[in-house]
C-alpha positions, 0 to 999 in steps of 0.5 A, spaced: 511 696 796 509 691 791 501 691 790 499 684 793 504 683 797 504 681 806 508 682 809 511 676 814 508 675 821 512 677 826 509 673 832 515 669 832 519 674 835 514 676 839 512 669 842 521 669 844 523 669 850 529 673 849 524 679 847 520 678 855 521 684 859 528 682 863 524 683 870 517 679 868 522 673 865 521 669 870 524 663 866 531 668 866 529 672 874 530 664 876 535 661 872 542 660 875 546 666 873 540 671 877 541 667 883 546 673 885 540 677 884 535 674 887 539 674 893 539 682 893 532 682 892 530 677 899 534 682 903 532 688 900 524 686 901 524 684 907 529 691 909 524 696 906 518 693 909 522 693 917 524 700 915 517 702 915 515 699 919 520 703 924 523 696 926 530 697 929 530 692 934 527 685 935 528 679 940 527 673 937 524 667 939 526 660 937 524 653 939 519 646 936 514 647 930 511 641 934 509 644 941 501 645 940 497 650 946 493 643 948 499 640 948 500 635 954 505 636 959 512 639 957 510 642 950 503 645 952 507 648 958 512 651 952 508 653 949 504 657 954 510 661 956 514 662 949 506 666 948 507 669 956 514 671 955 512 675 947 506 678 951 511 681 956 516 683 952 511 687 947 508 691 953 515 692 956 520 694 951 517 698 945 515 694 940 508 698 941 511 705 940 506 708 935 508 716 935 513 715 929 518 712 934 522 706 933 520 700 935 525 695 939 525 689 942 519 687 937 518 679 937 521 676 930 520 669 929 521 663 924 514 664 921 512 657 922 508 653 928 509 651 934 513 655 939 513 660 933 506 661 933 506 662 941 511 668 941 508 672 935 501 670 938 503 673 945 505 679 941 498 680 938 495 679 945 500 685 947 496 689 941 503 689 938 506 688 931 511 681 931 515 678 924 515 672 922 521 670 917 518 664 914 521 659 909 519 655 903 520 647 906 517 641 903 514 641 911 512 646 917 512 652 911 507 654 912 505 661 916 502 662 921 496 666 922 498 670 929 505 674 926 503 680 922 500 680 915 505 686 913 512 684 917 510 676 915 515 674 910 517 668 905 525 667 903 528 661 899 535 662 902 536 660 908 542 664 909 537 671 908 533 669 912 538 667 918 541 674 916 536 678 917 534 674 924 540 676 926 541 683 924 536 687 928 537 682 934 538 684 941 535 679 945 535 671 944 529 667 947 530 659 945 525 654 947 526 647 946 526 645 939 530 640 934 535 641 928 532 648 926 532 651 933 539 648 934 542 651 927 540 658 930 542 657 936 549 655 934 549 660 929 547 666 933 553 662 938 558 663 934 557 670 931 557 672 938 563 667 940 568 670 933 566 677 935 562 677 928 556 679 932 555 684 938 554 680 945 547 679 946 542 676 952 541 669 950 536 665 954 535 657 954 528 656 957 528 650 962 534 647 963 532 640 964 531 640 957 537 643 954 542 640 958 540 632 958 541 634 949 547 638 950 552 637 954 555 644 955 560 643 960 563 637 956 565 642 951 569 646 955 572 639 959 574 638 952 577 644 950 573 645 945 569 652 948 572 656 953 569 657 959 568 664 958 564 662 952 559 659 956 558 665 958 555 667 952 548 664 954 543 663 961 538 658 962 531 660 964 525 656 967 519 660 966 517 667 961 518 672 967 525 669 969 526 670 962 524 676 961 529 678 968 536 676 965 534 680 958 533 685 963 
């Protein structure tokens, strides 16, 4: 080598985002191409973590984020029994296993507030573990504090999180809600009606409500649904009447 003479700097190549670890790139792990990717990893996620957790089946539990405990009327009363309802179930179907069994029937909800916190908070009374599948939203994303630490989960995909929603699903207990609770409804309805899903237990809680938003009879009337496919679910009017057509 030349006396005197330095070599260049290599910073340049150093500082490139070509030369970042693939897996700790985040500008390439979030870009269009990697969308493919990111999806795996959401499923796998949460898939790992139910598998050890012995997780094989949940009942899940829809219904309003804006239904509070001090809630006036029918939405306090909501939120009682969605709450009623997940500490029955976690005593009586298997969710409290902790002999290395499986665990059934474990509460699995979307995460967020309302009639979601009221389930997994009725797990926790239970003394049993519960799931929360939360989403990134602008609002109501957040989690909420009774769900599990360990089974809560966060997905950017809807699609994901329906998925795994529905995956372990042997029961279906919807409390009133809005456009969130009707999606899920509906999806799950129409897994079941195309025989994309096994038939599962699926609770409406009261009545009253569900009828006077969906008029059910009218889309058969129409020939839009057969009359087997209002079969596909029953209406409730408190925890205990839920807990009896599951059963």
């Amino acid at each position: 080598m030349q006396q005197g003479f330095e070599p260049p700097s290599n910073a340049a190549q150093l500082a490139s985002p070509s030369y970042r670890l693939a897996a700790r790139d985040a500008d390439y792990i979030l870009g269009d191409s990697m969308r493919g990717v990111r999806f795996l990893l959401e499923y796998s996620k949460a898939e790992e973590v139910l598998r050890r957790w012995h997780v094989r089946s949940t009942i899940v539990v829809f219904g309003t984020a804006r239904a509070g405990e001090h809630d006036a009327g029918r939405p306090g009363a909501w939120y009682a029994e969605a709450r009623r309802f997940a500490r029955i179930a976690s005593e009586r179907g298997g969710a409290l296993r902790t002999d290395g069994c499986q665990r059934d029937n474990v509460i699995a909800t979307g995460g967020g507030p309302g009639i979601m916190a009221a389930a997994n908070r009725g797990a926790t009374d239970a003394g049993a573990p519960s799931i929360g599948f939360n989403i990134t939203l602008p609002m109501e994303q957040e989690p909420n504090p009774w769900s599990t630490p360990e089974l809560t989960f966060r997905f950017h995909y809807f699609a994901m999180r329906k998925m795994h929603l529905a995956m372990r699903a042997k029961a279906l207990v919807v409390f009133p809600g809005g456009f969130g609770t009707l999606d899920e409804l509906f999806e799950i309805l129409t897994l079941q009606q195309t025989n994309k899903a096994p038939r599962i237990p699926t609770v409406l809680v009261d009545e009253a409500y569900w009828t006077s938003v969906i008029n059910f009879r009218a889309l058969a009337g129409h020939g839009m649904v057969s009359d087997a496919d209002l079969g596909l679910f029953s209406f409730a009017a408190n925890a205990d009447e839920a807990w009896e057509r599951l059963r």
